[in-house]
C-alpha positions as CSV (number, residue, x, y, z in Angstrom):
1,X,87.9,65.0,131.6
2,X,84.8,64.1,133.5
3,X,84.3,63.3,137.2
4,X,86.0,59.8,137.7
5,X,85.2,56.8,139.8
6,X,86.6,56.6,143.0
7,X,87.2,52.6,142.7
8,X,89.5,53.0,139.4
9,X,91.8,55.6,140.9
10,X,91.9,53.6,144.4
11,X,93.0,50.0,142.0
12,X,95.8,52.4,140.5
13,X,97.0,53.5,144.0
14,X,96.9,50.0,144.7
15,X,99.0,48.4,141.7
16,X,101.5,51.5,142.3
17,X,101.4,51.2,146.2
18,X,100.5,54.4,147.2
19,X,98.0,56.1,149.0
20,X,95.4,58.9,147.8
21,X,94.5,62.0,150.3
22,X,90.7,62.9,150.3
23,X,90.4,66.6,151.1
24,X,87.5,68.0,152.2
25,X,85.3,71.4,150.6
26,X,83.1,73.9,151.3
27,X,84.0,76.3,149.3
28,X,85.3,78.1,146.0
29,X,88.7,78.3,147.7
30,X,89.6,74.9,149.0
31,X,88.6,73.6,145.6
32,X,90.9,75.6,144.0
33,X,93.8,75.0,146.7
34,X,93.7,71.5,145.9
35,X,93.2,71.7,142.3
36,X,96.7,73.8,142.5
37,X,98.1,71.3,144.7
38,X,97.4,68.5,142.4
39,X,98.5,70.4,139.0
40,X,101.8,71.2,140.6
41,X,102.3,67.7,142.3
42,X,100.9,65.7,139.2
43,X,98.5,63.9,141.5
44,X,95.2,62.4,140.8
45,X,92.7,63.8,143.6
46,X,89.6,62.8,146.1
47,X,87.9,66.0,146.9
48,X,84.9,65.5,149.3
49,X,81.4,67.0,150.7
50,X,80.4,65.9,154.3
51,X,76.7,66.8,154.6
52,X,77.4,69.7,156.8
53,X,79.3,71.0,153.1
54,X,76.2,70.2,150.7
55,X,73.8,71.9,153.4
56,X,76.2,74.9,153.7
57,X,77.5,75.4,149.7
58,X,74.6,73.6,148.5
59,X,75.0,70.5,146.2
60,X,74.6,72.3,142.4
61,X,76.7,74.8,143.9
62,X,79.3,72.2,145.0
63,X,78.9,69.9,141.7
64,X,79.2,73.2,139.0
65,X,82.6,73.9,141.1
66,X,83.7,70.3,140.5
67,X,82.8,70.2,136.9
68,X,85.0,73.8,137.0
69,X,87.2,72.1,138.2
70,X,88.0,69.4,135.8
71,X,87.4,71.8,133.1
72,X,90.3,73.6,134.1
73,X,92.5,71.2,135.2
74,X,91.7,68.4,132.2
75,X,95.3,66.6,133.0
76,X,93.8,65.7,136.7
77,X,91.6,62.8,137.6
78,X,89.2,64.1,139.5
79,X,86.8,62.1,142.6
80,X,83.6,63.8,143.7
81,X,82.8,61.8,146.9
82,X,80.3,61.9,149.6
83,X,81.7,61.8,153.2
84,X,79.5,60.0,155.9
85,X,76.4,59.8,154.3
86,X,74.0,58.8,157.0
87,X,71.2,56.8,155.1
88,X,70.3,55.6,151.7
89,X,68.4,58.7,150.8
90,X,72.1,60.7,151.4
91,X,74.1,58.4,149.4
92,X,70.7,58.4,146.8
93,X,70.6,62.2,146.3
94,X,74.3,62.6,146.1
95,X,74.4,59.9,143.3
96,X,71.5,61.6,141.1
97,X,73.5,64.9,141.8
98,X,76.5,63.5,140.2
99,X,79.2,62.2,142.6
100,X,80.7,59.6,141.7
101,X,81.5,57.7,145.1
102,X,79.6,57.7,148.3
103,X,80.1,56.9,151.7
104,X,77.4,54.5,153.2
105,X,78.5,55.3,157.3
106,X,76.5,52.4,158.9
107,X,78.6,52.2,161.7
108,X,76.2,55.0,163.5
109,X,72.1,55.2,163.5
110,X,70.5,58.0,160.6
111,X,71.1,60.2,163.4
112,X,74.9,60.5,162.5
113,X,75.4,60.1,166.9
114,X,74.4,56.2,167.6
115,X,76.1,53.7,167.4
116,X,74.1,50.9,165.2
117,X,74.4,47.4,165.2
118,X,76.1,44.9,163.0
119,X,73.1,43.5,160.9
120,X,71.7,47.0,160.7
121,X,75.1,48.2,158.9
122,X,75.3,45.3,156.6
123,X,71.5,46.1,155.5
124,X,71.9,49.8,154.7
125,X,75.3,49.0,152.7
126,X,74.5,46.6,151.0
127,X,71.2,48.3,149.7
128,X,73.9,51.8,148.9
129,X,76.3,49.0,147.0
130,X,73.4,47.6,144.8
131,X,72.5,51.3,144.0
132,X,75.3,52.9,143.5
133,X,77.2,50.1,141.4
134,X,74.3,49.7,138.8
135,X,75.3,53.3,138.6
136,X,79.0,52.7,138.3
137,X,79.3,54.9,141.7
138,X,81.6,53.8,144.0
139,X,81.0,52.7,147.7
140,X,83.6,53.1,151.0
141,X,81.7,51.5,154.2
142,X,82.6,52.1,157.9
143,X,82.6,49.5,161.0
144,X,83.6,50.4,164.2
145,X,83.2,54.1,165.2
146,X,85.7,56.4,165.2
147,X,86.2,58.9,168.0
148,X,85.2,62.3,167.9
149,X,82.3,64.7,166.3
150,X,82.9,67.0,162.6
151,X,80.5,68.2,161.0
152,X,77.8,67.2,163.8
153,X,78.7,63.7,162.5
154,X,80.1,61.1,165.2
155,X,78.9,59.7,168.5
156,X,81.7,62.0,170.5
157,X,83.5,58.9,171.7
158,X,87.0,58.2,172.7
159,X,88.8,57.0,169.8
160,X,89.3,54.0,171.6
161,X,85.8,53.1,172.4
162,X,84.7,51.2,169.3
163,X,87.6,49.4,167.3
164,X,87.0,47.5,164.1
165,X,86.9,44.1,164.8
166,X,88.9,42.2,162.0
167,X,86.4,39.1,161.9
168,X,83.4,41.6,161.2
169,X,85.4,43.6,158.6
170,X,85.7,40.0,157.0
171,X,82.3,39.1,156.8
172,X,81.1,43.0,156.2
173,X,83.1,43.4,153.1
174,X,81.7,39.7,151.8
175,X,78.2,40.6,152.8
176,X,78.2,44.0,151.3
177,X,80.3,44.3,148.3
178,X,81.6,47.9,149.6
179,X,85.0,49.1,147.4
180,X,86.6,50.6,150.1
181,X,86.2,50.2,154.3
182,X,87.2,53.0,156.8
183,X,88.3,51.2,160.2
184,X,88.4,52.4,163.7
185,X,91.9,52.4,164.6
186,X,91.8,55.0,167.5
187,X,91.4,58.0,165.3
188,X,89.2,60.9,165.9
189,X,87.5,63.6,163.8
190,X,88.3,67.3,164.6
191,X,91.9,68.4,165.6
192,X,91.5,67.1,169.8
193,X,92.5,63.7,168.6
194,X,95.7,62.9,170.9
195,X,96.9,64.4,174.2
196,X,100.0,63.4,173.4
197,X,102.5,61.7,170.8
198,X,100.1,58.9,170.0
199,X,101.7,55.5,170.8
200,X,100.7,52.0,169.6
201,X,98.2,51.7,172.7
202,X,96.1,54.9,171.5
203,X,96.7,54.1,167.3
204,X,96.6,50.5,166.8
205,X,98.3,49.8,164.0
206,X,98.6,46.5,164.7
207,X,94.8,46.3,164.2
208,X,94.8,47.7,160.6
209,X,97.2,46.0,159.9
210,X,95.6,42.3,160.8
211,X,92.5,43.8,159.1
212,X,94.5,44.0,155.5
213,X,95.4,40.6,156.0
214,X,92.3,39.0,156.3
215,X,91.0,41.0,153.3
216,X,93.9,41.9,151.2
217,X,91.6,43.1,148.0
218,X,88.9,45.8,149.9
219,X,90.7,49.4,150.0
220,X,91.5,50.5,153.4
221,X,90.1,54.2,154.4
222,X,91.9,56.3,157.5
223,X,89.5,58.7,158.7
224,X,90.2,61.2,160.8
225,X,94.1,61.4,159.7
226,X,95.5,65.3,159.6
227,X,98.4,65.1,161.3
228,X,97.8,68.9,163.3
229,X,101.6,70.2,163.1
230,X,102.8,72.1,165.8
231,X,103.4,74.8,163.3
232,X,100.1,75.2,161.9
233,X,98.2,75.4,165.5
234,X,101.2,78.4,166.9
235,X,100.0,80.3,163.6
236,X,96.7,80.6,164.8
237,X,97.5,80.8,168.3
238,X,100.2,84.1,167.8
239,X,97.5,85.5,166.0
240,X,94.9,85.7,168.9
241,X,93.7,81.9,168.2
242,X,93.3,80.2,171.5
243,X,93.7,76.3,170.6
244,X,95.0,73.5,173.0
245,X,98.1,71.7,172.6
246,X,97.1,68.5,170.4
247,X,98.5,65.9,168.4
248,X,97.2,63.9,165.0
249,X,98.3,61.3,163.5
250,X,101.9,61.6,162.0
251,X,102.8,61.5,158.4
252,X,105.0,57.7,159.4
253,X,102.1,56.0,160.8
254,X,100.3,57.0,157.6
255,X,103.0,55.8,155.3
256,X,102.9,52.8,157.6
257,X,99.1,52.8,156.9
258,X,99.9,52.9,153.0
259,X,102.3,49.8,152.8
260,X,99.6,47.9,154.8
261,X,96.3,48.4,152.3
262,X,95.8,52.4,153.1
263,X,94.3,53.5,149.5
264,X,92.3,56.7,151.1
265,X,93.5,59.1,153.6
266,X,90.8,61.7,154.5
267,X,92.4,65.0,155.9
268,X,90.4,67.9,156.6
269,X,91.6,69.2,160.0
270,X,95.1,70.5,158.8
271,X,93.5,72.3,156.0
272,X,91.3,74.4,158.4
273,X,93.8,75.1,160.5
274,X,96.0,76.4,157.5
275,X,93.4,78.6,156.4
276,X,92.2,79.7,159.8
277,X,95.8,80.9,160.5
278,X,96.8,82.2,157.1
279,X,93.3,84.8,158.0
280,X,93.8,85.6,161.4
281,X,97.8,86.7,160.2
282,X,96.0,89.1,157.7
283,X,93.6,90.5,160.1
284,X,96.1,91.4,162.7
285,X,98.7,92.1,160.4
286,X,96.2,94.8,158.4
287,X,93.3,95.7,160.7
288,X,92.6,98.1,158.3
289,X,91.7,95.2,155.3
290,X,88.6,94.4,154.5
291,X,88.8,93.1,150.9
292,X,87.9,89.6,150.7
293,X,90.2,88.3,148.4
294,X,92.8,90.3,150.9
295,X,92.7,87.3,153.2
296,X,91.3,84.5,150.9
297,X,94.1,84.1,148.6
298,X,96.9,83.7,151.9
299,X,94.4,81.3,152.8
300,X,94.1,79.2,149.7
301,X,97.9,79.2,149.2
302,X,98.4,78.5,152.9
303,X,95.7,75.0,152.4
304,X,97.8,74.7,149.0
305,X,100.8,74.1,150.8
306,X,99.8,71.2,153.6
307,X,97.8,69.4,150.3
308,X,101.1,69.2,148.4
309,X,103.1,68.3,151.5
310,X,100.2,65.4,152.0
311,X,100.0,64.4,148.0
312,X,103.7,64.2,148.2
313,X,104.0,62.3,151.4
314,X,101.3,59.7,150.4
315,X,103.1,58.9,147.5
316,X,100.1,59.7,144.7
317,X,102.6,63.1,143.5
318,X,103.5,61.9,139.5
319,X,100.5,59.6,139.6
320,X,97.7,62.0,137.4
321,X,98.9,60.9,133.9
322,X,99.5,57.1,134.8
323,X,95.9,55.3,133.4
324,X,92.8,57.1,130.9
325,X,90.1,57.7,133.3
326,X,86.7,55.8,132.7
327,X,83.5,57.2,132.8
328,X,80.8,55.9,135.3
329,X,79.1,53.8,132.5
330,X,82.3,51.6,131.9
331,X,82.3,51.1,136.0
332,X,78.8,49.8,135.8
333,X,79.3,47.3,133.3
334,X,82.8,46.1,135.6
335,X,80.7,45.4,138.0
336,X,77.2,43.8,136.4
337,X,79.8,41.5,135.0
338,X,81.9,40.5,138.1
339,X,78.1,39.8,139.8
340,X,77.4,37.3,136.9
């Protein structure tokens, strides 16, 4: 089965009411993990590159490990998307490499840092949308800025500082055509999100969902949405990790998320930390390793784990075999003839 398009397996979440995780790679490893996850689970998948990933893995090295990956896991539909792209010429390379949805983040200046004005957003996206659809590639779109930095990508705000407003999202979906929009709800990249419990003062809720109201047929996106258990951090921590106490979003307020137009929940944080634990327990455990594959295959069943617990709590597990994928080619002509 080929890479698939982004947009068909976010309509299917849609018509079944669930919502899909989006897991970020860098590596051999984390591919498999979720690959695993999603064989075992029955899910379909959304595994994405930031462009910290392509500059560290290197895009063919990244896009031969996806094609792997559909190869051995044919049963699984299978997203390659681009995470933050910062300009057209991002989302333009990633599309002639062979992803098949991108991420045109307008919200910030080329600089991945700024935060860009409204007519600037609109311009970039818009031009991404034309490109990509014609391409049958899909497109998610930001507005508002969410807090934190990952990846050196983020202006290292306070998840509060730059909400979406639901009049813009309005007008920027019907301006640009994007599939998908991530909103600023008071999330954060990187695993500082909360200092505590968040409440419905620091995750508004209540703004996403006003925002799925006013346009009930874009895809909703929740960035920065690992939920940081307790359990994961004191792994890393008894094993000579030295991370603060922090909260992330919990699993409710996702499935909250979900029944309110969530379609793509991106989770990256909880993976690291799985991995990052599962290592150091090895290390301390057996100074005297130093096989690779020693520590790497605790780590890749320890990501394993938290991606079933997320395909499973989003709803997508005993979704893979639900629709025939359609290639890229079939996308493009959906939407050269919803344009006429």
């Amino acid at each position: 089965m080929p890479l698939v398009p982004m947009r068909q397996v976010l309509d299917e979440a849609a018509k079944g009411g669930y919502g899909v995780g989006a897991f970020n790679v860098n590596n051999l490893e984390q591919i498999q993990a979720i690959m695993e996850a999603a064989r075992e689970t029955k899910s379909p998948v959304i595994i994405q590159a930031s462009r910290g990933a392509r500059k560290y893995a290197h895009d063919r090295f990244l896009y031969h490990l996806m094609i792997a990956a559909t190869e051995i896991y044919p049963e699984i539909p299978v997203v390659l998307h681009l995470d933050h792209g910062n300009s057209v010429e991002t989302c333009k390379s990633a599309i002639e490499m062979g992803f098949t949805s991108v991420m045109m983040d307008g919200s910030l200046m080329p600089d991945g840092k700024t935060p860009s004005t409204f007519e600037y957003n609109v311009k970039v996206t818009r031009e991404v949308v034309e490109m990509a659809h014609a391409k049958g590639v899909t497109v998610e779109g930001e507005i508002g800025c969410l807090g934190g930095i990952e990846d050196g990508h983020g202006a290292g705000l306070d998840g509060l500082s730059h909400l979406t407003d639901p009049d813009q999202a309005e007008e920027f979906v019907k301006l640009t055509g994007v599939d998908a929009l991530a909103v600023a709800i008071g999330t954060s990249h990187g695993a500082y999100k909360f200092t505590k419990k968040p409440t419905g003062e620091t995750l508004r809720m209540d703004r996403l969902i006003e925002i799925h109201k006013r346009i009930p047929n874009t895809h909703l996106v929740m960035h920065g949405s690992s939920s940081v258990p307790k359990e994961l951090q004191d792994i890393v921590n008894q094993y000579g990790g030295k991370l603060k106490p922090t909260w992330g979003v919990p699993i409710e307020e996702i499935q909250l998320g979900i029944r309110n137009g969530v379609r793509k929940i991106n989770v990256d944080t909880d993976n690291r930390l799985a991995i990052t634990g599962a290592i150091r327990k090895v290390f301390m455990e057996h100074p005297e390793e130093f096989d690779p594959r020693a520590y790497l295959k605790p780590a890749r069943e320890a990501m394993k784990k938290v991606v079933m617990e997320r395909m499973i709590a989003f709803g997508q597990a005993g979704h893979a075999g639900d629709y025939e994928p359609i290639p890229l080619s079939v996308m493009a002509e959906r939407y050269a003839a919803a344009a006429v």
